[in-house]
N, C-alpha and C positions, 0 to 999 in steps of 0.2 A: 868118383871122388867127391867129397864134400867142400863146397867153398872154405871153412873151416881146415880142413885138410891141406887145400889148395893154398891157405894164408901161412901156416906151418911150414907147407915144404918151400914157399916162396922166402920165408925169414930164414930158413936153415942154408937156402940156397944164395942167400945175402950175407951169411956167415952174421944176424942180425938180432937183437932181441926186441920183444915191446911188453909195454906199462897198460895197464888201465887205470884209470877214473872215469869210476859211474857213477852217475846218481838213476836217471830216468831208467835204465835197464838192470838197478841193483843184484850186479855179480854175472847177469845174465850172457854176458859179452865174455866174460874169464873162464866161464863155465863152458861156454861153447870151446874156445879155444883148448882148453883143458880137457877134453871130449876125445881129444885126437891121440893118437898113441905117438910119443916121440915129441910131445908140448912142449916138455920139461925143459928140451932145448932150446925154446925160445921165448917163453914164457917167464918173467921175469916175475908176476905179480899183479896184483888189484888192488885198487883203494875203490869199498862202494863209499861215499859220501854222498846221504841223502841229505842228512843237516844241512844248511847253511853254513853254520859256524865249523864243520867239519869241511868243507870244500876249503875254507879257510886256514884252518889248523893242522892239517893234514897235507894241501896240494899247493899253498902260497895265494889260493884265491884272492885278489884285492877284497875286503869285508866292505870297502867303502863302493865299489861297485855294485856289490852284491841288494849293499843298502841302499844304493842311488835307483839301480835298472834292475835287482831282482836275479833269480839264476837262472832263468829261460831268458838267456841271452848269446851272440857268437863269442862276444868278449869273454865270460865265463867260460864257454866251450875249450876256448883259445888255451885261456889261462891252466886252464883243470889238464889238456892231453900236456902243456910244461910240467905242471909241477909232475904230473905220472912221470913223464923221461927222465926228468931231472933228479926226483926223489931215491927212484926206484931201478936207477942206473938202467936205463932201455935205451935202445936204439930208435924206437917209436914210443910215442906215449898218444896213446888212441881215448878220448874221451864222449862222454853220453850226457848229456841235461836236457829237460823237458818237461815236457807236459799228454802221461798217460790217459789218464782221464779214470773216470768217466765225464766227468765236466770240467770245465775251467780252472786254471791257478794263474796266480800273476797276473790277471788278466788277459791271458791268452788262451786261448781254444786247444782242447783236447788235440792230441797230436800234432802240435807246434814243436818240433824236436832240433836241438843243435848238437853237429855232432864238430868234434874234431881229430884232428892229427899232426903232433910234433917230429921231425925231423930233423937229424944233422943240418940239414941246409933250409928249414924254416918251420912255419906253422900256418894251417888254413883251418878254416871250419866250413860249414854246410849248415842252408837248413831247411828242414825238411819237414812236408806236410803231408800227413799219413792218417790215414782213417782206418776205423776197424776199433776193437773191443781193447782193452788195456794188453794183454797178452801178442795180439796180434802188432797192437804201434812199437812194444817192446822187442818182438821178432822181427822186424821190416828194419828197425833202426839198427841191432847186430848186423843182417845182413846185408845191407846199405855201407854200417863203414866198414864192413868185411872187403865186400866187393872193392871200396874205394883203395885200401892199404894193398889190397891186388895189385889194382891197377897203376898207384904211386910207386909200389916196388918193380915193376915190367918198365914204369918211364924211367928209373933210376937205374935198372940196370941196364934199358936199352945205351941210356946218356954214361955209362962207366964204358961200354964199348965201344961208344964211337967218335 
């Protein structure tokens, strides 16, 4: 079974849906998810938001943060996996911002990546330093917050039993 797979039957098995917003893995992340036969049922949707002014328009991005500290930020991350849950009626809202490369933006180094994820009961981000070619820091980030929304669904369902 595909970790992909493993995230499906884990959301089906939550009775649960989830949201994207991507910028750094444009669609990459909804595409994987969508791969699997039986998505449908948990898959609620993607917003890619490479823009700026579309993380804004689109997900509730504060524009003023955007324009203070840039979008390779956790704050951004944070912001971006709300406005997916919230937009796009999901149970999770899983989001991607970064820096592919092959060199620099923002002032940060190629594979400087945040990711996050909103929940019923909160929101956290990550962030992550990945090397390798634009393809490869784009595949390690999928399945990075793949693994994580795994593992956040197992502590939530171990804490709904006990």
């Amino acid at each position: 079974m595909t970790l992909a797979a493993d995230v499906v039957d884990a959301l089906r098995s939550a009775n649960a849906t989830v949201a994207m917003a991507e910028s750094l893995t444009g669609g990459l992340l909804c595409a994987t998810l969508v791969s699997v036969s039986g998505a449908s049922d948990v898959v609620r949707g993607g917003v890619v938001a490479y823009a700026p002014e579309l993380k804004t328009e689109l997900l509730g991005v504060d524009a003023g943060l955007i324009a203070e500290h840039g979008t390779v930020t956790p704050e951004v991350a944070l912001q971006m996996a709300v406005g997916a849950r919230e937009r796009l009626g999901a149970t999770y809202g899983l989001s991607t911002t970064g820096v592919a490369g092959p060199g620099p933006a923002e002032g940060r180094p190629a594979g400087t990546v945040h990711i996050g994820i909103a929940a019923p009961g909160g929101a956290w981000t990550r962030r992550l330093e990945l090397a390798g070619d634009r393809d490869t820091i784009r595949r390690d980030t999928v399945d990075t917050l793949l693994s994580w929304l795994v593992a956040r669904l197992g502590e939530e369902s171990r804490s709904d039993r006990g």
